[in-house]
N, C-alpha and C positions, 0 to 999 in steps of 0.2 A: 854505194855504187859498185864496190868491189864484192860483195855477196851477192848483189843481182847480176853482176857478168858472171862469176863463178858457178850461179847457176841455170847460164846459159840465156838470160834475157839480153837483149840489147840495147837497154836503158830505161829509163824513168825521165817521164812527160811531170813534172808540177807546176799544178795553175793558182800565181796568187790571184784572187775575185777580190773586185772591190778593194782596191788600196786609197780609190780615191776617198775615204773614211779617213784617212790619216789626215786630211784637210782640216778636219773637225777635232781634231787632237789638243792635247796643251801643247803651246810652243817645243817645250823640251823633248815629249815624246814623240812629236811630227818629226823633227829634226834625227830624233835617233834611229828613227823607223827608214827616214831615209838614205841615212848613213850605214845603214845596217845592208839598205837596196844595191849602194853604191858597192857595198865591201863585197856581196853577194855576186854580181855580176864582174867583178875583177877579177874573184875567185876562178869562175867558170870561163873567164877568158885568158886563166892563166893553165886550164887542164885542170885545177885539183878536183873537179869531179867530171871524169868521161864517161856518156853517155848520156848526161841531165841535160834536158831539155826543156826550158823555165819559159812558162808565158805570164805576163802582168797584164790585165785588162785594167782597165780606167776609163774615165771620160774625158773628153779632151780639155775641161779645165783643170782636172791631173798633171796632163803633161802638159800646158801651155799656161797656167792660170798660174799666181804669185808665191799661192800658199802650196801646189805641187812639186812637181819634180823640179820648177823653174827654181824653188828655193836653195835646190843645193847644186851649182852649179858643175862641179864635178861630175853630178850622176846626168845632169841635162846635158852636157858634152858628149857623155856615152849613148843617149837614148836620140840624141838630134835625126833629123831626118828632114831630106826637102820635100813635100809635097808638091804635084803639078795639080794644074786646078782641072785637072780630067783624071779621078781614078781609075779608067781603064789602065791608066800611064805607071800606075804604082809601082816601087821594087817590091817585090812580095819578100828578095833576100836583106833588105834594111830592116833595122832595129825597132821600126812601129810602123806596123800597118796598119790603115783602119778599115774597119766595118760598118759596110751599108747597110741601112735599118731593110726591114724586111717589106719584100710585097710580097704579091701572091704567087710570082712563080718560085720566090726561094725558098717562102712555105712550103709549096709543093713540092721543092728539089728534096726538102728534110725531109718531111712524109717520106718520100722514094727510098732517101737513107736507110731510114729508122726501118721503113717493113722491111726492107731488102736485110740490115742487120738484122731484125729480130728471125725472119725467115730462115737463116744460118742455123741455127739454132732449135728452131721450133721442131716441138713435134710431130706436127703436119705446115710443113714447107708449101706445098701444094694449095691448100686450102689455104693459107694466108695469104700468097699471089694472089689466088685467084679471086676470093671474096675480097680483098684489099687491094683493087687493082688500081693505076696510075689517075682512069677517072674517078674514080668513089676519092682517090685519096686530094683530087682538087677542089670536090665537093664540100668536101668535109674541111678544110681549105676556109672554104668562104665562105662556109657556116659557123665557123667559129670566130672569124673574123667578122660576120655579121654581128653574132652576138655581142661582139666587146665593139658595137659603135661603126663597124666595117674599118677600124683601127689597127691595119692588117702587124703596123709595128710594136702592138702591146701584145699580140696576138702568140708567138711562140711555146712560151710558156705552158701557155692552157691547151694549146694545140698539141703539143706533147704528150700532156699528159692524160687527153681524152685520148689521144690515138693510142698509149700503149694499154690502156684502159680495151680500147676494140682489139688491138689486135692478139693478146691473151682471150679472150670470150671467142676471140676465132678461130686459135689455136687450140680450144681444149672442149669447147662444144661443138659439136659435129650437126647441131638443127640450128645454131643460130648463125642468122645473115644479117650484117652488121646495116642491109639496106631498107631489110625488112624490122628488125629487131630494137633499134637504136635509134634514140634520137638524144643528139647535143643539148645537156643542160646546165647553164649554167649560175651558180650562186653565189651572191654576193658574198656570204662568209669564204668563198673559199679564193677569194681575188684581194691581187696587192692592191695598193691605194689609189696607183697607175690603172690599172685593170679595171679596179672599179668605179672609179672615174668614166671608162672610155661604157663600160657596162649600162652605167647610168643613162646615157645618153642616148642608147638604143630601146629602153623605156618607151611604150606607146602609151603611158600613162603614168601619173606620178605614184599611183597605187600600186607598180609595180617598182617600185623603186625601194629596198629593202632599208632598213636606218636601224643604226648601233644606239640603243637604247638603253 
C-alpha cells in the first residue's frame, strides 16, 4: 500500500470470490481461514493498510448458515448487519450488502457500462456508440437470455462475454454490423453446469441437447 500511494495511486480494491468454499473445508482449515478473515479486517480497521479496499462476496449461507461466518463468532459480530425486508431500504455504508439477481433491465444497465467503458478506449469510439447503441444492446439482452431458457439470472456471464466478443469486431472492422453480421451462439461446452442446465431447457428438441460422452 505504501509503494502504490508513493506512486501516486490512491489505493487497491481486492476481491476475495467465493469463500463460501471454505464451507466444504476440513474443520481445521475452515476455522483458520476464518480466523485468518477476522485478523484481516481488524487489521484494516485499525489503518495498517490505507487505502485497501476489501470486498468478500458469498452466499448467504456464508454469512448466515452454521459452517460460515456464523462459526466464528467474533468475525459474525464484525460482518452483522440488520436487513429490512424492502431492499430499497439498504445501508449501502454497512458491512454486507446484498445483490439482486439480475433481469433484463440490469442486464441492460451492464451492456451500457461495458460499451460505454470499452468506447473510452476504443479505437473508433464513434462506431462503437453507434453500431452498439442502447436498443441493439437490449436486444442482445434477450437473446442471450433466451438462449439459456429466458433464465435472465444465469445469463451475465455469457452476456459478457458475447458482448465484448462484438464489440472488438466493431471496433476493428469498419464493414461489420454486429445487426447484420452476428448472430448469438451458444455451446454447451462452453457453459457452467448452471448455464447449462438453464441451456438445456430452451432445447426445441432433445436432438439438440448436447451430452458429455
Amino acid at each position: 500500500m505504501t509503494l502504490l500511494r508513493d506512486c501516486g495511486h490512491p489505493g487497491l480494491l481486492v476481491v476475495l470470490d467465493e469463500l463460501e468454499t471454505l464451507q466444504r473445508a476440513r474443520t481445521d482449515t475452515r476455522d483458520k481461514g476464518l480466523n485468518a478473515l477476522r485478523q484481516l479486517l481488524d487489521e484494516i480497521a485499525a489503518g495498517r493498510f490505507p487505502g485497501l479496499y476489501l470486498v468478500i462476496t458469498g452466499t448467504p449461507a456464508f454469512y448466515d448458515g452454521p459452517q460460515g461466518i456464523q462459526r466464528l463468532a467474533p468475525l459474525a459480530q464484525r460482518l452483522a448487519t440488520d436487513f429490512l425486508p424492502d431492499p430499497r431500504f439498504d445501508n449501502l455504508l454497512a458491512p454486507q450488502i446484498r445483490l439482486p439477481g439480475f433481469d433484463l433491465e440490469r442486464l441492460h444497465l451492464l451492456g451500457i457500462a461495458i460499451r460505454d467503458l470499452y468506447a473510452e478506449g476504443a479505437d473508433e469510439p464513434a462506431r462503437v456508440r453507434a453500431r452498439i447503441d442502447d436498443t441493439y444492446l437490449m436486444d442482445f439482452a434477450r437473446t442471450v437470455a433466451g438462449e439459456l431458457g429466458g433464465q435472465v439470472g444465469v445469463a451475465p456471464r455469457m452476456f459478457l462475454r458475447k458482448l465484448v466478443d462484438v464489440v472488438d469486431r466493431v471496433d476493428r472492422i469498419e464493414e461489420f454490423d454486429p445487426r447484420v453480421h452476428y448472430r448469438v451462439e451458444i455451446k454447451g461446452a462452453d457453459l457452467t453446469d448452471v448455464e447449462r442446465n438453464a441451456w438445456t431447457q430452451r432445447a426445441d428438441s432433445a436432438d439438440e441437447v448436447e451430452l458429455d460422452l
